[in-house]
C-alpha positions as CSV (number, residue, x, y, z in Angstrom):
1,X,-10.1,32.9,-9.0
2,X,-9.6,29.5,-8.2
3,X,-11.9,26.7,-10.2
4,X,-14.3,25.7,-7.6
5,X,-15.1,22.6,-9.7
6,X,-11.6,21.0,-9.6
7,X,-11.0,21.9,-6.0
8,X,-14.5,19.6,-5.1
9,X,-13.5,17.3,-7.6
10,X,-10.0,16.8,-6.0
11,X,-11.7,17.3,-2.3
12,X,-14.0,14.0,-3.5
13,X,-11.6,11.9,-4.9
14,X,-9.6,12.9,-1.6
15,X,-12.4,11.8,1.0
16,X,-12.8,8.4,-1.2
17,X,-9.2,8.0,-1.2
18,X,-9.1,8.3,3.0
19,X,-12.3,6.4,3.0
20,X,-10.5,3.5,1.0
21,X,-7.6,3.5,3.2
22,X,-9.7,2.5,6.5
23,X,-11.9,-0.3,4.7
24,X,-8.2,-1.4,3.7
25,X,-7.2,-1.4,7.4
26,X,-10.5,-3.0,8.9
27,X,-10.3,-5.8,5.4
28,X,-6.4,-6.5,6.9
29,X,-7.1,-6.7,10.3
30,X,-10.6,-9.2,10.3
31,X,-8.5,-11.0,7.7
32,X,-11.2,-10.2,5.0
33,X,-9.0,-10.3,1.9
34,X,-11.2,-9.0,-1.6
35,X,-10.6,-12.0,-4.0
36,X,-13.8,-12.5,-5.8
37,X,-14.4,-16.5,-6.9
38,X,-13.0,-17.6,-9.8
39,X,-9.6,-15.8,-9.0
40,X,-6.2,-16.5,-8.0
41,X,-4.7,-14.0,-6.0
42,X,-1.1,-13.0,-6.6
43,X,0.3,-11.7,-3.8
44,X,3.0,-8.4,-3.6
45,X,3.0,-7.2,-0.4
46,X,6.1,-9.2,0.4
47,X,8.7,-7.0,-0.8
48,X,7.4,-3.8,0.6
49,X,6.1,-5.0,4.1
50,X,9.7,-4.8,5.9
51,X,9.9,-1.5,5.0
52,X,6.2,-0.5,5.6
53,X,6.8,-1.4,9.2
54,X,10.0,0.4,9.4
55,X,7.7,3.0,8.7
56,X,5.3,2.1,10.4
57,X,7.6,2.0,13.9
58,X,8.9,5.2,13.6
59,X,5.6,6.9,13.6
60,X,4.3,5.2,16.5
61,X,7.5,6.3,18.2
62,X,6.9,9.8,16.9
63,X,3.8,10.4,18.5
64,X,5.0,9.9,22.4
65,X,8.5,11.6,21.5
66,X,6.3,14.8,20.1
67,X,4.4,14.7,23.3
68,X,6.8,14.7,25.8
69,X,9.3,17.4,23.8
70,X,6.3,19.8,22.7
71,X,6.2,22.4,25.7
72,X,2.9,24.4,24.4
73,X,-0.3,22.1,25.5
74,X,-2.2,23.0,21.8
75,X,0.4,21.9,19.4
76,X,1.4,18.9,21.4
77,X,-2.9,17.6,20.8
78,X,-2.2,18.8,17.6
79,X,0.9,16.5,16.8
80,X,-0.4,13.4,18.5
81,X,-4.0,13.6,16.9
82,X,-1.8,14.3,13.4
83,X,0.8,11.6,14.6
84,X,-2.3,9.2,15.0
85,X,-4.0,10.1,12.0
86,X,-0.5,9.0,9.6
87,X,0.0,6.0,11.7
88,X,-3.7,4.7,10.9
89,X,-3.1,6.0,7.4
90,X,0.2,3.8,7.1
91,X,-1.4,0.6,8.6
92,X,-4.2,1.5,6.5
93,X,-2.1,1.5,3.1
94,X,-0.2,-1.6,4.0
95,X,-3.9,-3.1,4.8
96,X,-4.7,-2.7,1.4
97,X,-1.7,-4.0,-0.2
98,X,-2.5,-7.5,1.3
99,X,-6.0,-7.1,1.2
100,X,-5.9,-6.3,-2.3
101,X,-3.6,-8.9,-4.5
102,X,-3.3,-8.7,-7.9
103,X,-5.6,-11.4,-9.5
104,X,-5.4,-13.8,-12.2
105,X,-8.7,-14.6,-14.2
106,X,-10.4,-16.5,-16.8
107,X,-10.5,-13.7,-18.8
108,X,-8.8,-10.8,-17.6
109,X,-5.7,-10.2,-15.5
110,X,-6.5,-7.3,-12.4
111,X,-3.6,-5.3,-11.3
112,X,-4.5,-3.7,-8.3
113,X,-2.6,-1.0,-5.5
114,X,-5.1,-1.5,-2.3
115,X,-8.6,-0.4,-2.7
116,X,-8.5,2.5,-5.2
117,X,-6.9,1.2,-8.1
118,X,-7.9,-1.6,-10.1
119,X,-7.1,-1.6,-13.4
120,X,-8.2,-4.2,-15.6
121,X,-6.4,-6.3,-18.6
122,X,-7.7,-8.3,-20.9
123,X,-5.7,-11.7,-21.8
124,X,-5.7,-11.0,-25.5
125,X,-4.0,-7.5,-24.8
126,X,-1.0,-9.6,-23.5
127,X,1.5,-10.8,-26.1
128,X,3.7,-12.3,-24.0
129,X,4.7,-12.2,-20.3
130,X,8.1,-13.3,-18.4
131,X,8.2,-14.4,-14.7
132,X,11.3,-13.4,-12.6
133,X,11.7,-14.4,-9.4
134,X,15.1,-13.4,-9.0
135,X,16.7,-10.6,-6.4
136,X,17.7,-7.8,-6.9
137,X,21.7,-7.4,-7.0
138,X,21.7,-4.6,-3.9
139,X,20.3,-7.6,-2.3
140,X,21.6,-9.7,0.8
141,X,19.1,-12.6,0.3
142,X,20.9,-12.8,-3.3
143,X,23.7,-15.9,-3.3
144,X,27.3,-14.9,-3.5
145,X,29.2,-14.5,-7.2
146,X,25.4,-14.2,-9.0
147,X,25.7,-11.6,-11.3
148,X,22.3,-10.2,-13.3
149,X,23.9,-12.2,-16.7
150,X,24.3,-15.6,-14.5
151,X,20.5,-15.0,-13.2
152,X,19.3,-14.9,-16.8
């Protein structure tokens, strides 16, 4: 028998999950970013947005393709509510990425994925830290003859 007390447990952290994901996409699109005073937003959406709207495009073109190749009139409502549900859930996800930064504090240093996670780190847990702002070497925006030993 199946424990009922997980299954609500995982049913809640679900529906807060898909809750999270639409106050993401409403933050995003009123340009409402969560960066509480007295902290510096780091920003990391960057590197993940061309990708996010590949994404992104190809579920907006799936919904009209499934609707004009799905003969049977119930599965075709099906597929575009479905189809319309991901595409929110997408725009939704990228919404929290840049509505959500990573921030820098006084105190404490906030690493954050969109609305759910927020995970807090003290300064005086951090020994050291090293800032790369280099490209990776599958990269096309990387200059020609760098190597990973000449970015170093």
């Amino acid at each position: 028998m199946p424990d009922l007390g997980r299954i609500a447990s995982f049913a809640k952290h679900a529906l807060v999950f898909e809750l999270n994901i639409y106050k993401s996409l409403l933050r995003w699109a009123f340009h409402r970013p969560h960066i509480p005073d007295g902290t510096e937003p780091v920003r990391c959406a960057q590197a993940v947005t061309p990708v996010m709207w590949l994404w992104i495009f190809a579920s907006a073109m799936e919904v009209p393709l499934l609707h004009i190749l799905i003969p049977w009139h119930t599965i075709r409502i099906i597929g575009v509510v479905i189809g319309i549900w991901g595409l929110l859930w997408m725009l939704g996800v990228l919404g929290g990425l840049n509505s959500y930064p990573h921030l820098i504090g006084e105190k404490v240093l906030r690493v954050r994925n969109g609305a759910v996670h927020d995970i807090h780190v003290p300064w005086a847990a951090i020994d050291t830290f090293k800032y790369d702002d280099r490209d990776l070497a599958s990269s096309r925006l990387r200059p020609p003859g760098v190597t990973d030993v000449d970015a170093l």
